[in-house]
N, C-alpha and C positions, 0 to 999 in steps of 0.2 A: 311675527305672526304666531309664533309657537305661545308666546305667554299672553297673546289674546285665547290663546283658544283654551290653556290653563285656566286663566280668568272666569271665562267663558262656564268651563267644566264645573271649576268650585262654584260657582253660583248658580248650577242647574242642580249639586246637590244639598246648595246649602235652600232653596227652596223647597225640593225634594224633603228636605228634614222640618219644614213651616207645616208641610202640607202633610204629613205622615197620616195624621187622623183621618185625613179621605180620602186617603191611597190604597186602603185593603180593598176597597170594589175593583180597582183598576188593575192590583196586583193580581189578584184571584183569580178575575175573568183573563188577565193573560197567561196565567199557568192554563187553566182550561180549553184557552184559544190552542195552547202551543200543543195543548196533547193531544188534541181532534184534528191538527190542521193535516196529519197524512190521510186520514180517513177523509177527508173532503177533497184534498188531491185526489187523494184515488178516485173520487166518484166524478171529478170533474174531468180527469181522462176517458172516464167511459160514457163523456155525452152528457151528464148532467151539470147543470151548472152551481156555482160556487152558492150560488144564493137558497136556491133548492137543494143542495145537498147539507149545509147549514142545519135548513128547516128540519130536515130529514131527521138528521142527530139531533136536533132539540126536541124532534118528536117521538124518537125514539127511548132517549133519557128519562124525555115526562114517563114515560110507561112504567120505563123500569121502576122511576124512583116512586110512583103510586104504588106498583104494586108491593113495592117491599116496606113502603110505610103501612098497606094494609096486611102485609104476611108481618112483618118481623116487628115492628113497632111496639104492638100490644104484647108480644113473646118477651121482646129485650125489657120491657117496663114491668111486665111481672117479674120477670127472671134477674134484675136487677134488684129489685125491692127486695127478691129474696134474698142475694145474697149481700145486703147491708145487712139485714137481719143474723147475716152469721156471725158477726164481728163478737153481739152482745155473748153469743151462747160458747163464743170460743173464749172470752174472758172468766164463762163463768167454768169452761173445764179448766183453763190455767187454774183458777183459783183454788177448785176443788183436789182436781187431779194431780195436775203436772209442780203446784207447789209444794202440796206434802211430802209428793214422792222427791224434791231434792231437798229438802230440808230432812225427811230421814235419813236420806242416803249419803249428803253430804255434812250434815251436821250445821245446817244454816237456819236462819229463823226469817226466811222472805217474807213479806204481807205483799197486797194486789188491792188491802184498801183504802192505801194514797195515792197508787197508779189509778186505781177507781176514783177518787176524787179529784186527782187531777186530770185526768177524762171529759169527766162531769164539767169542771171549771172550768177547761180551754172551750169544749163544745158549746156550753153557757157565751159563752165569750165570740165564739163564732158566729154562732146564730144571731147575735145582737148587731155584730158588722154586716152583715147579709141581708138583715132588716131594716139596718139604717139606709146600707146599699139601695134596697129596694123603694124602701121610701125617697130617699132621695130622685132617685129613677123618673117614681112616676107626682112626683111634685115638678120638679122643673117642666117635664115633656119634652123640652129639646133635646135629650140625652135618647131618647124613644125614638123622637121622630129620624135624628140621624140612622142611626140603627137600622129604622125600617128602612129608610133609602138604600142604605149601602144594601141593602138585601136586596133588593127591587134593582138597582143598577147591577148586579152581576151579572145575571143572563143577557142583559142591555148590552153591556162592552161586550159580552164572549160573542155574540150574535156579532153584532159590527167586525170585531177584531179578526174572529173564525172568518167571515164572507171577506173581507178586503187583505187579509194577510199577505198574498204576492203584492199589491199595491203600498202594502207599508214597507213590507222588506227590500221594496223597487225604491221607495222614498231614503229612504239609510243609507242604502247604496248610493245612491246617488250625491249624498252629502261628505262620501268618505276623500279624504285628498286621492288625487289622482296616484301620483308617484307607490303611495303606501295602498292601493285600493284591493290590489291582489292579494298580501299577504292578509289582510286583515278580512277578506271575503273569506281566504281558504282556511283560517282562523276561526272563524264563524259556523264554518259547514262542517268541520271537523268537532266542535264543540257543538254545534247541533246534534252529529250523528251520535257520538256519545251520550250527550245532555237527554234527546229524546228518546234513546233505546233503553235509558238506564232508565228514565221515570216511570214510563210505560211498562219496559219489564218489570221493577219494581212494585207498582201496582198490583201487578198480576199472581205476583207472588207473596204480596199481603190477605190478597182475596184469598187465592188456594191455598195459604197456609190458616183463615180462619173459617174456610169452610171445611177443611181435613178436621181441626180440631173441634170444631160445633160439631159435625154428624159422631164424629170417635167420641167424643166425649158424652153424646147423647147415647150411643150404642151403648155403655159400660152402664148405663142409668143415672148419670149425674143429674140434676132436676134444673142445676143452673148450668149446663151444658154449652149451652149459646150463647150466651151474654161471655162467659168466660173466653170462649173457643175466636167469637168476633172481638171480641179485647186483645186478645194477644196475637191476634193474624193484624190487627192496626198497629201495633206497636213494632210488629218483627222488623221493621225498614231499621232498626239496632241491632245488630248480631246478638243474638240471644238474648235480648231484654223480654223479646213476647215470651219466650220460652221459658224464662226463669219467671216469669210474673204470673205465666197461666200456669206453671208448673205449682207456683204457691197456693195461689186463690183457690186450683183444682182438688189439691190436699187438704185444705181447710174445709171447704164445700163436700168434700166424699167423707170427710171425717166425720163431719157433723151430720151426715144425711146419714148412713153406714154405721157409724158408732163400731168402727171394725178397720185394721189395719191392713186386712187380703184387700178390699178394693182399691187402694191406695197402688198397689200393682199394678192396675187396670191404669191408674191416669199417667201413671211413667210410663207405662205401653203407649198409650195414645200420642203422647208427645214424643218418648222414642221414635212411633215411626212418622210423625209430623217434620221432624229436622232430619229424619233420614231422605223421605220423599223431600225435601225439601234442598236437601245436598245432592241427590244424584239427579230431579227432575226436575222441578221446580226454578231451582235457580240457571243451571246449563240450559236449560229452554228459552226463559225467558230474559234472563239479564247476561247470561253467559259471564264475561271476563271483560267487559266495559269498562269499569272504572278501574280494576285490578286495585283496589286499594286494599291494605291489611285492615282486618277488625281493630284491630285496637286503634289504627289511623281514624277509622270510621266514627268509632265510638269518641273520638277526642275531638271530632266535625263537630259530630252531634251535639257536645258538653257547652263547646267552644261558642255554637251559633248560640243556644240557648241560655250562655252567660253575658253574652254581649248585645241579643237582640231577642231575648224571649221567645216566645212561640213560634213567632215568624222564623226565627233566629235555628228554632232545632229545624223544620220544615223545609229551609232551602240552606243549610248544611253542605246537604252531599251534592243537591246541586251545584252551588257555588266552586263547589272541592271539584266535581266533575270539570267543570270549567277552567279551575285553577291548575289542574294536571295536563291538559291542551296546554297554557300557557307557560307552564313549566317547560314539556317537553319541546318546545319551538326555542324557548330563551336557550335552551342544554345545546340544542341541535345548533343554534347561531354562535353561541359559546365554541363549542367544536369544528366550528368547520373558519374560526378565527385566525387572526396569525397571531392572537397570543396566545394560545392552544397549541398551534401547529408548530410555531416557531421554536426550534434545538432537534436534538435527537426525540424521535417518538417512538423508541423503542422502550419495550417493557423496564422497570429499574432492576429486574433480576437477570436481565437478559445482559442489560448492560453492564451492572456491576460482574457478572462471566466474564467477559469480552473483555473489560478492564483488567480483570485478574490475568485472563489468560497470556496478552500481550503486553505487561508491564515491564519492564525493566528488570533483568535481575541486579542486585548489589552487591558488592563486593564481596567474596569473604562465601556467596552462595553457591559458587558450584565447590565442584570436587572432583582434586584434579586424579590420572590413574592411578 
């Protein structure tokens, strides 16, 4: 029975890997499904039902997401446009500026105008793939029309999957073997409790760390303030990747607005107290000590998903890592409470090696007589 249901397994994911191409609607709307589904519990314990609470949250969302494509949309698109435009003007102070001054100081002869035409020639080069891209795109149409679908089926599965979620996770249960059905429920709800505290808080604290740095960054006068400030509050779910990245683009953008290196103070300020608020409130608020995993563990999730599965790959990382420290800590916990574990002395080896020394044998020849 065991190597049917092996069987079984490898060919649920060796079709899973046929169908990859039209699994991102189904994947998405299940993260979406799973991160609403307590906001719908809750509204269905106080009388409203699973279907109407659903609606609720999809009408609530349209709101929000109109209103911020009508507040923020045209902000981020100027605000971005600007700061492509920095790249050019900061190549031309390397040129001018920051090359003379090490070439006198150091005694070196740099140029910036093969770095400039090799610029030139990769961008040339870019833009040519982009446009064949594109043309390709819209000659076939079925690459289009796919596309549209899967954008059109996401709110479809998350609506379905949100409204019926106890009936699916009653259908799983149900199919678990009997004998193993508890350990692998209490497996489940323990990597649930984890899995959704960490996401949710998570979230929460990408939002408030890019809304701290858009208003801070706007309060000092930056002009691309926003665009910068929501770039590095997406990217924070890497221990200090938002922070080294809005800390750069901040410095180039004040430098080139400013022409002055006092306001360059002002944007270490703003991100100083960004990861400060972000160490004492931000993260003990909302994610607290859930996955307990070290940065640098975190940071090699991140590397790790996104060398072996690409974008999907960095995205559900530290999920996957959440889930795999549940099934760590049960394998250690079954490991220990073994009789190959338990079985000899389970005394400390310093305690023991005492206790060997103290009652050993003396040898011949070791005392000393009056």
């Amino acid at each position: 029975m065991r190597w049917m249901i092996g069987i079984g397994l490898a060919g649920l994911l060796l079709v899973a890997y046929f169908l990859l191409p039209i699994l991102s609607p189904f994947v998405v709307g299940f993260i979406i499904a799973y991160l609403f589904n307590p906001v719908v519990t809750r509204l269905n314990r106080h009388g409203l039902s699973r279907t109407w609470g659903t609606s609720l949250i999809f009408l609530v969302g349209a709101l929000l997401l109109t209103v911020a494509l009508i507040a923020l949309i045209p902000v981020l698109i100027e605000q971005t446009a600007r700061l492509v435009r920095v790249f050019p003007e900061l190549l031309d102070i390397v040129q001018q500026r920051i090359i003379p001054w090490i070439n006198q100081t150091l005694g070196l002869e740099l140029h910036v105008g093969q770095l400039r035409e090799l610029l030139v020639k990769h961008g040339e080069a870019i833009g040519k793939m982009l446009a064949d891209g594109l043309s390709n795109v819209s000659t076939t149409g079925t690459a289009v029309f796919v596309s549209l679908m899967n954008l059109l089926l996401i709110p479809v599965i998350t609506f379905y999957l949100l409204r019926d979620w106890p009936v699916v996770v009653e259908r799983v249960e149900e199919m678990l073997p009997r004998h193993r059905a508890g350990t692998i429920v209490g497996l489940a709800r323990e990597s649930d409790r984890m899995l959704g505290n960490f996401l949710r808080g998570q979230l929460a604290v990408m939002i408030a760390n890019g809304v701290t740095y858009s208003i801070g960054l706007t309060m000092i006068g930056l002009q691309t303030g926003i665009a910068i400030g929501l770039f590095a509050g997406l990217v924070s779910f890497v221990p200090y990747l938002g922070t080294i990245i809005g800390v750069g683009l901040a410095l180039i953008a004040m430098y080139l607005q400013a022409d002055s290196l006092w306001p360059l103070l002002l944007v270490l300020g703003v991100f100083g107290v960004g990861q400060a608020l972000e160490t004492v409130a931000w993260q003990p608020r909302f994610v607290g000590d859930e996955i307990g995993m070290h940065p640098v563990a975190v940071i090699f999730a991140v590397m790790a998903g996104g060398q072996l599965f690409g974008f999907f790959g960095i995205l559900l990382a530290l999920p996957v890592s959440a889930v795999l420290i549940v099934l760590g800590q049960h394998a250690l916990a079954t490991y220990q409470e073994s009789r190959y574990y338990r079985d000899g002395d389970a005394r400390p080896l310093l305690e023991r090696s005492a206790s060997s020394g103290a009652t050993s044998p003396s040898r011949p020849g070791d005392e000393t007589g009056d």
